[in-house]
N, C-alpha and C positions, 0 to 999 in steps of 0.2 A: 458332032457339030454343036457348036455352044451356041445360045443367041447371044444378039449384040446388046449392049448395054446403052442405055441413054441419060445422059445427067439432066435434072429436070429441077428447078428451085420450084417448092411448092409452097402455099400457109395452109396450115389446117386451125378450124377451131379447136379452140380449151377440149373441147369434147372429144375429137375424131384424136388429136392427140396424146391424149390420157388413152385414149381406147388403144392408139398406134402402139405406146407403152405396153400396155399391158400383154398385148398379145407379144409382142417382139420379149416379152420375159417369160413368159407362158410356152411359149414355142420355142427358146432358146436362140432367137436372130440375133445377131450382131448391130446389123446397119437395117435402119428401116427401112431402103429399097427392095431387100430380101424379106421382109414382113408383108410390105405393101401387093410385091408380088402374089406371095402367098393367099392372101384376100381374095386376091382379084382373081386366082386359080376359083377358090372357092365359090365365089360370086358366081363364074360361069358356068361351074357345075351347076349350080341350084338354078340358075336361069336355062341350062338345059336337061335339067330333070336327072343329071347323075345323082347316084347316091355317093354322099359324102362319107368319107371310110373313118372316120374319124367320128361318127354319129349313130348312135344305137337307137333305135324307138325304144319303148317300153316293151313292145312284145318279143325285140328278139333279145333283153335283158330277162324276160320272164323266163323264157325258155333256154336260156344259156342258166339259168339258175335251176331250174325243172333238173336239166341233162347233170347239172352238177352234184344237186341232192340222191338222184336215184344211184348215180354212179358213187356216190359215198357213201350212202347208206349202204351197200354191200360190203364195207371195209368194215359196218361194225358190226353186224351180225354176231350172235352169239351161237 
């Protein structure tokens, strides 16, 4: 099942549309209604305390780094 679509005229400011930009070339959209969706995806996750899969904290970059050093270092061993 697809959802339905709605044609909607919107203005955004100088700002929110530079931002519109950037992400719709960032994320490779086409039409900013597929950008704008995507936001709003996002938005409700963070308003309902999902974790965004697209977001690392620092500690589990630390530790994806940790698992990467030990695991290489056994390639160089002499």
């Amino acid at each position: 099942m697809t959802a339905s679509k709605h044609r909607r005229m919107i203005s955004l400011s100088e700002e929110a549309d530079e931002y519109l930009h950037k992400h719709m070339k960032e994320r490779g959209y086409r039409f900013p209604g597929d950008a704008i969706a995507d936001i709003i995806r996002k938005y409700e996750r963070l308003k309902n305390n999902e974790p965004d899969e697209t977001f690392l904290d620092a500690a589990t970059i630390d530790a994806i780094g940790q698992a990467y050093l030990k695991r290489a270092s056994g390639f160089y061993q002499y």
